[in-house]
C-alpha positions in Angstrom: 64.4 -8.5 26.0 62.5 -6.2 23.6 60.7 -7.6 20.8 61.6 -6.7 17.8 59.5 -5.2 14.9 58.0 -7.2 12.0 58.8 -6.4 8.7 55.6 -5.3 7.4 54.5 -7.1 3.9 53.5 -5.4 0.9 50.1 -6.2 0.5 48.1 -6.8 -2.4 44.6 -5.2 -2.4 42.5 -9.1 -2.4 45.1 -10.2 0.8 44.1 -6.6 2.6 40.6 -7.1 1.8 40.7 -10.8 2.9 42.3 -9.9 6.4 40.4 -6.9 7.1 37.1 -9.6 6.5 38.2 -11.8 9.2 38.5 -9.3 11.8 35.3 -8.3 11.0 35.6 -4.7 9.0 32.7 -4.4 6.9 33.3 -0.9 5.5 37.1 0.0 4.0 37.9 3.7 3.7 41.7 5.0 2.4 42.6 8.6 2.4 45.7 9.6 0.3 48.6 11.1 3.3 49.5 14.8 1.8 53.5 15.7 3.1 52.3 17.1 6.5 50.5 14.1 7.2 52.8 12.4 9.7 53.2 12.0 13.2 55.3 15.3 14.3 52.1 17.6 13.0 49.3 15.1 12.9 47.6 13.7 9.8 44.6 16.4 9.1 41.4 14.3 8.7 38.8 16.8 8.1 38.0 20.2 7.8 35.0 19.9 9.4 33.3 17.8 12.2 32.0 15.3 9.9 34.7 12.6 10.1 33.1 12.1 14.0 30.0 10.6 11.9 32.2 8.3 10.0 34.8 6.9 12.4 33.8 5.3 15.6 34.9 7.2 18.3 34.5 7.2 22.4 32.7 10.6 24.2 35.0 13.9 23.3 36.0 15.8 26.6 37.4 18.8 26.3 41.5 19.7 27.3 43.3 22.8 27.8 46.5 23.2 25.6 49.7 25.1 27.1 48.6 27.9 25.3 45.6 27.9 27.1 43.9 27.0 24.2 40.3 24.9 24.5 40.0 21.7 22.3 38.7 18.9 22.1 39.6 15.4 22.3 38.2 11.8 21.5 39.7 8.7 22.0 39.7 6.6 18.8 39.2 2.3 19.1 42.0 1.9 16.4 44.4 -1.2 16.0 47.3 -2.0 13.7 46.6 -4.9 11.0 49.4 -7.1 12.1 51.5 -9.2 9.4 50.1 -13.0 10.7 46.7 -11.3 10.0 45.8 -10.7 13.8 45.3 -7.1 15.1 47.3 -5.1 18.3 45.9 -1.5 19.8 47.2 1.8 19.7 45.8 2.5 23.0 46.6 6.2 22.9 45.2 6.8 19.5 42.8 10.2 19.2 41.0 12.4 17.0 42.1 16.2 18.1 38.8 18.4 17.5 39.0 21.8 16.7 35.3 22.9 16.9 36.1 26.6 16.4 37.8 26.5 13.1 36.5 23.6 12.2 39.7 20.8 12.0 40.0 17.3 12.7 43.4 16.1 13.3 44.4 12.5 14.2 47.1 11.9 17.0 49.1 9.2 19.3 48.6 5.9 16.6 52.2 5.0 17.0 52.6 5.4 20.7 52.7 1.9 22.3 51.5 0.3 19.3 53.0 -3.2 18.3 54.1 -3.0 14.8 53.0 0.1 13.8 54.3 1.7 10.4 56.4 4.3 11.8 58.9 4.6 8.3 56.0 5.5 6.7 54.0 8.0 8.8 56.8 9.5 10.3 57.7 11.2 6.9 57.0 13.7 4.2 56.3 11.6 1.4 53.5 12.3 -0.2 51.2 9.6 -1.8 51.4 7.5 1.0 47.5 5.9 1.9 45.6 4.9 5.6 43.6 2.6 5.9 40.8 2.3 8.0 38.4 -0.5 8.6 35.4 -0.2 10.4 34.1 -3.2 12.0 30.4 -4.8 13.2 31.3 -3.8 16.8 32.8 -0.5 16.1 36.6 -0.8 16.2 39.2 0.5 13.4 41.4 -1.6 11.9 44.2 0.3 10.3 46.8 0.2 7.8 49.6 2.0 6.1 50.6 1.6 2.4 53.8 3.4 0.4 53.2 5.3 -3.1 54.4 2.6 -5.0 53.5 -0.8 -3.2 51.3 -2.9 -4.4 47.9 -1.8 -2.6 49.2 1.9 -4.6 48.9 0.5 -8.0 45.8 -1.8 -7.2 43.7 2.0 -6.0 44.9 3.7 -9.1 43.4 0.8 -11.0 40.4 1.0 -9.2 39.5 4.3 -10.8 36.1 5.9 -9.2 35.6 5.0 -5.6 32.5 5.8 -3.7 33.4 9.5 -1.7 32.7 9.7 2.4 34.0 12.8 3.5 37.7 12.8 3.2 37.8 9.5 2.3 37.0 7.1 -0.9 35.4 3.7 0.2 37.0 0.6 -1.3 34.7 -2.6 -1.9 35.5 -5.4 0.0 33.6 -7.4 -2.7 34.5 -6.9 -6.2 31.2 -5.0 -7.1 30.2 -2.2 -9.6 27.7 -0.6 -7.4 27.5 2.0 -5.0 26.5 1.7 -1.5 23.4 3.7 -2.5 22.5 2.1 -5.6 22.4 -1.5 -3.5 20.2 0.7 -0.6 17.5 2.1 -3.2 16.9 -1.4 -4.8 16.5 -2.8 -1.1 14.3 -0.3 -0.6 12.1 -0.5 -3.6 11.8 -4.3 -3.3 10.7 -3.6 0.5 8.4 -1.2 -1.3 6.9 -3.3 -3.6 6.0 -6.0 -0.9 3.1 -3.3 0.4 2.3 -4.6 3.8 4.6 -6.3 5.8 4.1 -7.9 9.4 5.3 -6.4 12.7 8.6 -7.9 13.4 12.0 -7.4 14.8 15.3 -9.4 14.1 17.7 -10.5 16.8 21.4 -10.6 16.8 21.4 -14.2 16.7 19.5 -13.8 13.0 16.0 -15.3 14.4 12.8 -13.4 13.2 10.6 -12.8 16.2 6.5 -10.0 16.3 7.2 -6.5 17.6 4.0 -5.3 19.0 5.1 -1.9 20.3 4.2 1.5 19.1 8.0 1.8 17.3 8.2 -1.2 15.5 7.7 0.5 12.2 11.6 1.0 12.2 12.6 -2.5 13.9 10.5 -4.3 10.5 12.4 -2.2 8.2 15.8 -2.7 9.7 14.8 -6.7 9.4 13.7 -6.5 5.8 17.6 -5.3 5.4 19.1 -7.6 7.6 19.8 -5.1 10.6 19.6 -6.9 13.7 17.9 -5.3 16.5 20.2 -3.6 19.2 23.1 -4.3 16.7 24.3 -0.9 17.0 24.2 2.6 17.9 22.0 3.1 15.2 20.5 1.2 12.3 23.4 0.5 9.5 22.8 -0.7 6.0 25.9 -0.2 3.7 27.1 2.3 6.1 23.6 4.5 5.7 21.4 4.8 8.9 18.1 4.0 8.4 15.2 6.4 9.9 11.6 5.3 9.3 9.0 7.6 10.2 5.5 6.9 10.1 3.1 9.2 8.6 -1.1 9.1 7.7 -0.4 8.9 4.0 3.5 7.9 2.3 2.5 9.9 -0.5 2.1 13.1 0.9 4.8 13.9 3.6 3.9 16.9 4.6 6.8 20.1 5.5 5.7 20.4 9.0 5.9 16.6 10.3 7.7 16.4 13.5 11.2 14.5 13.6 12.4 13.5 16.7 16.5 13.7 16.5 17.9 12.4 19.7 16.6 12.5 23.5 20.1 13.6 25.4 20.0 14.1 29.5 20.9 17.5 30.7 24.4 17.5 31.4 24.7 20.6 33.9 22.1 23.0 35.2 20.0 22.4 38.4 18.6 19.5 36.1 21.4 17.1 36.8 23.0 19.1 39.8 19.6 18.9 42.5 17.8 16.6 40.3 14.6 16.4 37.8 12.5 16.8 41.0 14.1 19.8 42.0 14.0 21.3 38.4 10.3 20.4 38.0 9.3 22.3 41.4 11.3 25.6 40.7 10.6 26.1 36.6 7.4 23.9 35.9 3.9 24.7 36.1 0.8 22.9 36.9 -1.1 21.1 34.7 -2.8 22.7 31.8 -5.6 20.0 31.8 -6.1 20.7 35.5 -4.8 17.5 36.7 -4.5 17.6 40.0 -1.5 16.7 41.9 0.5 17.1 39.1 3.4 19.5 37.4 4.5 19.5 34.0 7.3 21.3 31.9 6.8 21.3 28.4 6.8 23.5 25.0 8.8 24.2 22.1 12.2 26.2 23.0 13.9 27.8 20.3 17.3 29.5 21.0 17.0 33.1 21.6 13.4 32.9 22.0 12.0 33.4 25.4 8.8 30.4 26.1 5.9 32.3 26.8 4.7 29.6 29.3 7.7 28.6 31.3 9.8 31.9 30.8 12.8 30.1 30.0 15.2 30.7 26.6 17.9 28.6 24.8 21.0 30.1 24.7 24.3 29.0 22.4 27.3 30.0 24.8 30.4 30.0 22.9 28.6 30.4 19.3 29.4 33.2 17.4 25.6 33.7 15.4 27.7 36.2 13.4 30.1 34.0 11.6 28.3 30.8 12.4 31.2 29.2 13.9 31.8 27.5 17.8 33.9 29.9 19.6 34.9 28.0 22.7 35.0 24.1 22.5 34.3 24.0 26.7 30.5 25.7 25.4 27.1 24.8 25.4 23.5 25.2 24.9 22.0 27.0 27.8 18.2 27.0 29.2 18.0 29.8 31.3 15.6 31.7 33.3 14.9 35.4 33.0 17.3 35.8 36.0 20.0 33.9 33.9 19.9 31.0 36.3 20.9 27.7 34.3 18.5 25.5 34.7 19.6 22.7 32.5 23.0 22.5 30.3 24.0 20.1 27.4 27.7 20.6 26.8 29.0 20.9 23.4 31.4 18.0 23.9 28.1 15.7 25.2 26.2 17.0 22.3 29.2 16.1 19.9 29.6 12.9 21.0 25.8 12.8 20.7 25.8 13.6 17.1 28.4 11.5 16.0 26.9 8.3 16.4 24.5 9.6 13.6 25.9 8.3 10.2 27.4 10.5 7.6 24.9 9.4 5.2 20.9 8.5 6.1 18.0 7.3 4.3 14.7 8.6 5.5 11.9 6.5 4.5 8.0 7.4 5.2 5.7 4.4 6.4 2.1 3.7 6.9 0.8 1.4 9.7 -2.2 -1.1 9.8 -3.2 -2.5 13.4 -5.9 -4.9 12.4 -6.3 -7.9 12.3 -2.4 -7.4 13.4 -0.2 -4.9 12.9 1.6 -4.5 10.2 3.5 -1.8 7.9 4.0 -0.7 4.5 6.5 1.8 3.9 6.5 4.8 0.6 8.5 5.0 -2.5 9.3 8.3 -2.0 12.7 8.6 0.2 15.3 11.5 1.3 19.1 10.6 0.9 20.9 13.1 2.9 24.8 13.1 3.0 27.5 15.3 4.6 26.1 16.0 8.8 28.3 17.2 11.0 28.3 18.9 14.7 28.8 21.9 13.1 25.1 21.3 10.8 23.9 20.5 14.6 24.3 23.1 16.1 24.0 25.9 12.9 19.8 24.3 12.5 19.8 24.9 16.7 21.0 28.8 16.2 18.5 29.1 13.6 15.7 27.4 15.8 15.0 24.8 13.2 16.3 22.4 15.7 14.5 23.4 18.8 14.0 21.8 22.4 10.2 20.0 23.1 10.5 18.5 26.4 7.5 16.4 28.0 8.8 16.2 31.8 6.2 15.4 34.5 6.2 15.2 38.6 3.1 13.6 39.4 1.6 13.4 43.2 3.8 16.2 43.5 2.3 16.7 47.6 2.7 13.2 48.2 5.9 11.4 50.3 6.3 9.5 47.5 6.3 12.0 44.1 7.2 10.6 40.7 9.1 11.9 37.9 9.3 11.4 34.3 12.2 12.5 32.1 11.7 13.3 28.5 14.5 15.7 27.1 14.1 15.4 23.5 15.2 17.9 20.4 13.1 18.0 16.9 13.0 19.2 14.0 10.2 19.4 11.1 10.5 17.4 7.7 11.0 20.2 6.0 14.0 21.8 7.4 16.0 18.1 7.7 18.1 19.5 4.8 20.1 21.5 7.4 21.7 19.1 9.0 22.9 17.4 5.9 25.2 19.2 2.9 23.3 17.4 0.5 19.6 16.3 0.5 17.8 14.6 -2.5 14.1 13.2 -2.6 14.4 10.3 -4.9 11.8 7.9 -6.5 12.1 4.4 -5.8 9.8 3.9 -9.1 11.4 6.3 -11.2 8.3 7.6 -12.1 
């Protein structure tokens, strides 16, 4: 026998909060449903790539439409708020990517989904809201409110929320500031502590030293309660958190190297015959006259051919002209003078890459003292950059701010027994972060 559908409740704004808190959401966005917004033609979430850095999402792959059309897709970790308080997944919820134009369009949530508000996003009226909560572990919680229920009335009342893209964040504490005013007072009272001692907090909340060479970002994150390995990446109020250390917080100089991410090769003779294989056909031996020993290094820029290992970064399926992705199935291309590929990264990869990065980061500069022990003290004198996207990605690669610095090694390259190390990582200098954001602002923590 079928089971029948609940009547969904009309919540009030302190029961949604209170539910949403024991499934674990820790950051509430709405967006207000325009009349197009419904299942038939897919509720438009973005016209851009950015709502990948604010929803948790799994890898995008990319799909062919009967047209013959080349998007992408991503599978989305949403579940229905269910009336006893519990949650049930949509499992064939998706975000529908549209690179090229850019779009983001949001598809499947009803299919196989217990209790699902069909009446209300299966029609035209407008004024409707969603609701999405995103949890510790990464999961959506969602729900669906009428123009004039209860949670309607309790938004307008509201006033002012906090912006994130396309959508306003709601509190889940009754609070009067902003997710960045609570970050820059964190910040300034880490400040103000001047040196602090190596350390690194575990999930299970327990303080334990960090001796390594990174730690500078692990004693931040546990001065603001971000455990270690928590996440994808370090979350404070929905901000990453980046600490880079530098010879003097007070003067951060333009040119300081920023590593972004460290992606694998995703096609190319790098993953098809292996690192070994790529080393022995593009590499070179070693500068320092090593013996034994080949290297492939340098910084690649796209459309720039490397002097020393004759290679060049190409964008296939970027239009440089109107600074827009022209085929979602591209990618960026290191290729010889023969046009042999000898490592890929796929836009989808590189996508999927990108949006674990957080909408909104914090860049904080740091100064680091190894004796007697090591410890760190870190500036007052912070970058707040908001709005990234794939699309801000890959416009700072086409302009080679973003550029590709490998450090890949075969050593005892004659012997049996050769070994390899990988080290596929893309940078950028301080000066030119403001690329990948829409906004960036250097801010003060003194105010002086």
């Amino acid at each position: 026998m079928a089971r029948l559908k609940e009547a969904l409740p009309d919540l009030t704004l302190e029961q949604l909060r209170g539910m949403m808190s024991e499934l674990g959401v820790n950051r509430l966005l709405v967006k207000e449903l325009a009349p197009n917004d419904n299942s038939k033609n897919q509720p438009y979430l973005s016209g851009s790539m950015e709502v990948t850095n604010i929803l948790p999402s799994a890898d995008p792959y990319v799909d062919e439409t009967k047209d013959g059309n080349r998007i992408m897709k991503a599978a989305l970790p949403l579940e229905w708020l269910q009336p006893d308080g519990t949650s049930a997944p949509a499992p064939h919820a998706k975000l529908i990517l549209y690179p090229q134009y850019p779009e983001v369009r949001f598809s499947g949530f009803l299919k196989g989904a217990r209790n699902a508000p069909s009446e209300l996003l299966t029609t035209r009226q407008p004024g409707r809201l969603l609701f999405f909560g995103i949890t510790f572990d990464r999961r959506i919680i969602a729900w669906c409110a009428g123009p004039d229920s209860k949670l309607a009335r309790a938004l307008r009342a509201l006033g002012d929320l906090e912006v994130v893209g396309v959508f306003r964040r709601i509190p889940l504490a009754v609070r009067t500031k902003s997710t960045r005013d609570i970050l820059l007072e964190q910040l300034l009272r880490i400040h103000r502590e001047d040196w602090i001692e190596s350390k690194a907090l575990r999930a299970d909340g327990s303080l334990v030293p960090c001796k390594a060479s990174n730690c500078i970002g692990y004693t931040l994150e546990a001065e603001l309660g971000v455990a270690r390995n928590g996440r994808a990446e370090p979350d404070f109020e929905g901000w990453e958190v980046k600490a880079n250390q530098v010879g003097n917080f007070a003067r951060v100089p333009p040119s300081k190297v920023i590593t972004l991410m460290t992606p694998e090769p995703t096609g190319g003779v790098y993953r098809d015959e292996g690192v070994e294989s790529f080393i022995r056909r593009f590499g070179y031996a070693d500068k320092r006259g090593r013996a034994d020993r080949l290297n492939f290094g340098g910084v690649h820029r796209v459309n720039e051919r490397h002097k020393g290992t004759g290679m060049t970064l190409v964008l296939d399926g970027y239009d440089h002209n109107t600074g827009k992705v022209t085929d979602a199935d591209g990618a960026l291309l290191l290729v010889d003078d023969k046009a042999t590929v000898a490592a890929s990264w796929s836009f989808s990869a590189l996508l999927g890459i990108w949006s674990k990065k957080h909408a909104q980061a914090v860049y904080v500069p740091g100064e680091v003292k190894k004796v007697p022990q090591r410890e760190y003290r870190y500036g007052s004198i912070v970058r707040l950059g908001e709005g990234t996207s794939f699309n801000h990605l890959v416009g700072a690669l086409a302009k080679g701010d973003v550029y590709y610095d490998p450090g890949i090694k075969l050593e005892d390259e004659a012997s049996a027994n050769p070994t390899t190390k990988k080290r596929s990582q893309f940078r950028i200098k301080s000066g030119n972060m403001i690329d990948l954001y829409d906004r960036m602002e250097e801010y003060d923590l003194t105010g002086t």
